[in-house]
C-alpha positions, 0 to 999 in steps of 0.5 A: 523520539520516533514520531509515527503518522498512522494512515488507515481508513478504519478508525477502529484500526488506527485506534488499535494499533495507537494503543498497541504503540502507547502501551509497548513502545513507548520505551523504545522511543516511539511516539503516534503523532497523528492519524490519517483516514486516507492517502490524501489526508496523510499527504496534507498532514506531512505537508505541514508537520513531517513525521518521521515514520508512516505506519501506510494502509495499502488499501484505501479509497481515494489515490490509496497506499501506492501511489500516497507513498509515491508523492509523499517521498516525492515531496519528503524522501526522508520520511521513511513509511512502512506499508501495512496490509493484509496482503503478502502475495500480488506485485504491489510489495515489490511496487511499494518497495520500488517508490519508496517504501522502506518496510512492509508488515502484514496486519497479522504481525504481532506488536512487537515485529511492528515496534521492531520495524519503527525502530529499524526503519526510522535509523535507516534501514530496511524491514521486511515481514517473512511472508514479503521476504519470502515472496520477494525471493521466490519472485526472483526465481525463474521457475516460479514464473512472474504474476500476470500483473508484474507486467502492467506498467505502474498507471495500469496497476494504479487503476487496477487497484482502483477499480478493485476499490469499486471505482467507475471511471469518472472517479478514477479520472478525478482521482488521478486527474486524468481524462476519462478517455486516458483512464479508459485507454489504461483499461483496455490495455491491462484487460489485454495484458491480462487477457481478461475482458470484462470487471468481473473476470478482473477481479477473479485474477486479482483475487487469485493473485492476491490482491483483494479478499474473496469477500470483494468479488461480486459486491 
């Protein structure tokens, strides 16, 4: 039995994608053990009962996907976790992959790529979506260029993604359990790296690299 943790901070999604795998995989051995509405929350119930499979939101309020898988390998690095999102484009697939995660679906994928990803993660070995697989491979070449973003370090990208969620730094800092002044630090260097200088031009480039949805700019 393959036991999955599904994390997502929509109940109307994790109540979808639950159905979906009692309805079609459960013949390939596929079990949804427990759900989680955060990051954290999914740390705390893989603390006390490891699934073997974490179907991972990437984007989420609170530490979010990125950094929930970096600290859910750290402690259990046999769980395997499939990052699961609507974006295919921006750097997070490759950090996502670089902390941990073994698979990577986007939420257009039919049931049947998600039942295939569980089955062949959970034996060990890796899955990627076409649209990741795609991207990945272009990365690697050098006439396409790099993102901007592909030269922030892991922190700055953290906070990034953060700020992307709409937190302020006083949220960030407790969040990471950083000081402000340290937050504040990571700032100024991603708006330089990225030549940008203010929130609102941040978040232009982060949508033009694929990294929020149109509607998120300008709330």
């Amino acid at each position: 039995m393959i036991r999955v943790l599904l994390v997502d901070d929509h109940g109307l999604v994790r109540t979808g994608i639950r159905r979906l795998l009692e309805d079609h995989g459960r013949e390939r051995g596929i079990e949804v053990v427990a759900e989680a509405a955060s990051g954290e929350e999914a740390l705390e119930l893989s603390r006390q009962e490891p699934p073997d499979v974490v179907l991972m939101d990437v984007n989420m309020p609170g530490i979010g996907g990125l950094e929930a898988t970096r600290r859910l390998l750290q402690h259990e690095p046999s769980i395997k976790v499939i990052a699961l999102t609507v974006h295919a484009r921006g750097p997070v697939p490759k950090r996502l992959l670089e902390v941990g995660a073994t698979g990577y679906l986007t939420k257009g994928c039919s049931v049947d790529e998600m039942i295939t990803a569980i089955v062949r993660v959970a034996r060990g070995e890796r899955y990627l979506c076409a649209e990741i697989a795609e991207q990945l491979a272009l990365s690697l070449i050098p006439s396409h260029g790099e993102s901007p973003l592909d030269t922030l370090s892991y922190r700055e990208l953290q906070i990034l993604l953060l700020i992307t969620e709409g937190h302020k730094g006083q949220a960030i800092s407790q969040q990471l359990h950083l000081s402000p002044k340290t937050v504040s630090t990571y700032k100024r260097r991603l708006l330089e790296k990225l030549g940008v200088q203010s929130d609102a031009e941040l978040m232009r480039l982060a949508m033009k690299q694929g990294l929020v949805e149109d509607e998120q700019v300008g709330t």
